[in-house]
N, C-alpha and C positions, 0 to 999 in steps of 0.2 A: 040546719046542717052547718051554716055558718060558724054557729059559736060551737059547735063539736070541734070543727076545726080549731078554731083557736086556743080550745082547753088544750087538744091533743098536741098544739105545738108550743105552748107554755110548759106542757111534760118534760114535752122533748129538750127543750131548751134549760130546765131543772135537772134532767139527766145527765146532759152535756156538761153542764157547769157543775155537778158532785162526780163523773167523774174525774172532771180538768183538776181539782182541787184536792180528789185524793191523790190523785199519780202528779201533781204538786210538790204536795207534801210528802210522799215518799222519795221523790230526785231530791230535795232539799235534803231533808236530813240525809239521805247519803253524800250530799255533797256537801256539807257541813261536819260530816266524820273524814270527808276527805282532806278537805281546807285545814281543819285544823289537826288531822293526822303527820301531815306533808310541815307544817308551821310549828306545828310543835313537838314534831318528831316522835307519833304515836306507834306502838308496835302492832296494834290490830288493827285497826284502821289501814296499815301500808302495807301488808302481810298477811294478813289472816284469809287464803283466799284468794283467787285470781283478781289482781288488785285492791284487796282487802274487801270485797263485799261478800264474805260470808258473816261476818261481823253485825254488818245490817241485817243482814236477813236472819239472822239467826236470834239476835236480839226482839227484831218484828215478831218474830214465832212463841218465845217465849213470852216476851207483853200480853198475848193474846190469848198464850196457855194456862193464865197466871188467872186464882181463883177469886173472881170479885166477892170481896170481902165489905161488909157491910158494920161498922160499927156497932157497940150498943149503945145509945142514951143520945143517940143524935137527931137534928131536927129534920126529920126526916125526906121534905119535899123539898126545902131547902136544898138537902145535900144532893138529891138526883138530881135536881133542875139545873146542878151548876153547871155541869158539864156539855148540856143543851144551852144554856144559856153562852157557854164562851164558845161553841162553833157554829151553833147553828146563823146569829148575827155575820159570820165570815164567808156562809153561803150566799145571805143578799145583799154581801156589797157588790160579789161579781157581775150579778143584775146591770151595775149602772157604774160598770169601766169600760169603757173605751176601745177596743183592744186595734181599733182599723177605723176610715171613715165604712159606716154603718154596720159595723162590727159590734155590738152591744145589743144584750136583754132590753134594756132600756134608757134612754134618752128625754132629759126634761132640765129645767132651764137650772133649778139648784140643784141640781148632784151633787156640787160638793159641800155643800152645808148638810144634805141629808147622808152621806158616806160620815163624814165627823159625826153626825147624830148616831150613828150605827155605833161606829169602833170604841165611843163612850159607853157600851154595854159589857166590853170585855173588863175592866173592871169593880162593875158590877157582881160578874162570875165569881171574881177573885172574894168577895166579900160574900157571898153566897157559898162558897166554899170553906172559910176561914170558919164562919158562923155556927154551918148545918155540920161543920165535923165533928166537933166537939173535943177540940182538939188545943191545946193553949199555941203548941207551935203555929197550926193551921189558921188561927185567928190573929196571931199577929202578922203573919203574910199577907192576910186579909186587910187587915189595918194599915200596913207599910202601903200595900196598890193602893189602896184611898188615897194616902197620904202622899206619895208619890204622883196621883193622880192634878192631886191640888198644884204642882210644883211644873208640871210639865203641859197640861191641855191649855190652858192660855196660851201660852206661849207657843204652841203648836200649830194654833187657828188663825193667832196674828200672825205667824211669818209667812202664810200663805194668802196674807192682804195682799201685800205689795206685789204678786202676781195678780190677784182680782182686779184689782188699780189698774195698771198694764192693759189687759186684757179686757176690761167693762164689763164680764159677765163672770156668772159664778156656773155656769155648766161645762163639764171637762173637754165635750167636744169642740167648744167654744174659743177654750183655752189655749186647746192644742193648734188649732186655726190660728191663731191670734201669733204663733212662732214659727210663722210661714219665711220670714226674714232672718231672724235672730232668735237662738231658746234664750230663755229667761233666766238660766243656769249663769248665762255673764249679765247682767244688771241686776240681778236678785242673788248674788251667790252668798252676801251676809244669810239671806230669807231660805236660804237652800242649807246653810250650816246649821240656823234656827232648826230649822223642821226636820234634816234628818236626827238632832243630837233628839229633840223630842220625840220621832216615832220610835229609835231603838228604846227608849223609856215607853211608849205604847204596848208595845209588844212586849216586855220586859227582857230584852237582847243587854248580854253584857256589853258594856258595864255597868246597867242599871236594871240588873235582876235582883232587883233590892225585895222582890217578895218570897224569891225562890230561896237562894243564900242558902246553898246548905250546907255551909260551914257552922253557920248562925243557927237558925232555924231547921234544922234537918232536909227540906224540901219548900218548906211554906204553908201555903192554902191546899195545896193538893196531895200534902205529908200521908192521908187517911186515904188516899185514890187510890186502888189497886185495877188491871187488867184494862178493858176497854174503856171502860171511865177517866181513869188516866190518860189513856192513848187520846179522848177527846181533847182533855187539854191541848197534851202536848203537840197533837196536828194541827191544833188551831192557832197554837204560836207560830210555827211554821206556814201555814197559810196567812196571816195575817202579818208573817215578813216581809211574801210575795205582793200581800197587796200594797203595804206602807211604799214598798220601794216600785210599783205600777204608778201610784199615785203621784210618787215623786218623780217620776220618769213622764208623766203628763204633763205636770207643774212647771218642771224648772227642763227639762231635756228634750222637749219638743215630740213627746210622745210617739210616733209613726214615722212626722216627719224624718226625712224628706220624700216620702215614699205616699201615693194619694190609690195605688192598686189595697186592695183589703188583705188580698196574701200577703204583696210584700210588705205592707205597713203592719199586719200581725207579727211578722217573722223580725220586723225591727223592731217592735215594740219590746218583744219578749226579750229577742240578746239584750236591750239595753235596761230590763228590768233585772236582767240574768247577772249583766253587771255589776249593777249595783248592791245585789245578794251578795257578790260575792266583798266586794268593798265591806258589809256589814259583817260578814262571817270573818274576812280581817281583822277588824275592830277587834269581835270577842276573841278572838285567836290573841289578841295583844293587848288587850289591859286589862288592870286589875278591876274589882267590883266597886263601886261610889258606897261610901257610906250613906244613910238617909237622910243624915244633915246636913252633910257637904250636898247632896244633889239640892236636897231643897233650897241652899242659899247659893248655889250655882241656878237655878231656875228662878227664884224670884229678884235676887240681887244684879244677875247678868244677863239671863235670856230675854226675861220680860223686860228689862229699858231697852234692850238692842230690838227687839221686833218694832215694841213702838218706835223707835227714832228711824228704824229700815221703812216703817209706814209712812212717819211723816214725810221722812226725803225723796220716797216713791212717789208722794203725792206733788211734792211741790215741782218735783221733774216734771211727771207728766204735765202739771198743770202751766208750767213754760212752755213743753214741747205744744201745747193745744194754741196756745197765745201767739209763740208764733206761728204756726200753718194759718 
């Protein structure tokens, strides 16, 4: 009877977490039609609508009404599995975030080495997409996320050293304990520039939606996506903003803290992920898109020596701070 139980509250708890992550992703993009409505002085967005949300919704309606259209001459399991491929990895990182002390699916000593093994699978998507559409546009958005991929995941995983340093362990709850004094956001704040200029490259957030570009490339990897196949992507971008900036709100903001209740530490956790979305939505709201060779030579020429050098002087800090106590 035991483990009936426990299947039935691993349901429940898969339940919970699909739907925290649709109704997610649906506040985000409205709030993201809002942000940059208000910034950039959009007419449907600020109008269309008892404060412009018939725009949303009507847009949601049609995505949905829209007839999945399936290629000819394409690689066929490829092309279905992309769009499983880039949301379904955003469902189990919720698993193993934080959200309160004992607020989590789950808890184990490397969360965050295996959270960065996960979100390494969304560009996998993108080349699964590029490939299976058969499509010239489609495949070189495919090839750009690869290539993009090369310029920004180092560089992403080292600036989040010099919190591990700090800290001595690589589990989030760990972490966030560890900023019981002081967040990490002031003695890591080079490691906090690193990491977020790399997650909006993660998630492909302007201005380095260097796969999407539909100036360039019409749309990218997902140019052949019509209806819900589409909508998969495009919610898992959106999810996968919420978590890039969770994860940063663990790391460098003291995640809960100063709050050790599970409500109140959820309800702080969230405004200060809620934050930082919107700091991101900022960003696209104001710059223009990186070209792919300016980003690559801004990622290997300046992020990657700045994380190492943030490394070594995290190390040699602490390793004074240990010498004298």
């Amino acid at each position: 009877m035991v483990w009936w139980l426990a299947l039935l509250w691993a349901i429940l708890k898969l339940i919970i977490a699909f739907l925290f992550i649709f109704l997610t992703a649906l506040i985000l993009i409205y709030m993201l039609r809002k942000v940059m409505g208000h910034m950039q002085y959009r007419m449907g967005p600020r109008h269309h609508g008892p404060h412009g949300i018939w725009q949303t919704i009507f847009d949601a309606l049609k995505l949905l009404g829209k007839e999945d259209i399936i290629p000819k001459d394409i690689d066929k399991y490829v092309y279905l599995f992309a769009p499983i491929v880039a949301f379904v990895p955003s469902l189990t990182i919720f698993a193993f975030l934080p959200f309160a002390p004992k607020v989590a699916a789950s808890n184990f000593e490397i969360s965050l080495f295996f959270i960065f093994a996960i979100l390494g699978f969304s560009t996998i998507s993108l080349l699964m997409a590029g490939w299976g559409s058969n499509n010239k546009y489609s495949l070189i958005g495919g090839i750009r996320g690869a290539a993009q991929l090369i310029a920004y995941e180092i560089p992403l995983i080292l600036s989040t050293m010099g919190v591990v340093i700090m800290a001595g362990s690589l589990n989030l709850t760990d972490i966030v304990n560890a900023q019981s004094r002081i967040w990490y956001i002031i003695p890591q704040i080079v490691g906090f520039f690193i990491f977020f200029t790399c997650a909006l490259a993660e998630i492909n957030h302007t201005p380095f939606d260097i796969p999407e570009a539909e100036s360039e490339i019409v749309a990218g990897f997902n140019t052949e996506y019509s209806g819900f196949r589409f909508a998969a992507f495009y919610l898992a971008e959106f999810v996968n903003l919420f978590i890039i900036c969770a994860i940063a709100v663990l790391l460098f903001f003291g995640g809960w803290k100063p709050f050790t209740n599970p409500i109140a530490g959820t309800i702080c956790f969230i405004v200060k992920t809620y934050i930082l979305i919107f700091v991101s939505m900022w960003i696209r709201s104001t710059f223009p898109r990186f070209r792919l060779d300016q980003f690559m030579e801004f990622g290997w020429k300046f992020l990657l020596p700045l994380s190492l050098v943030n490394i070594f002087v995290t190390g040699v800090i602490v390793l004074i701070v240990d010498k004298i106590r």
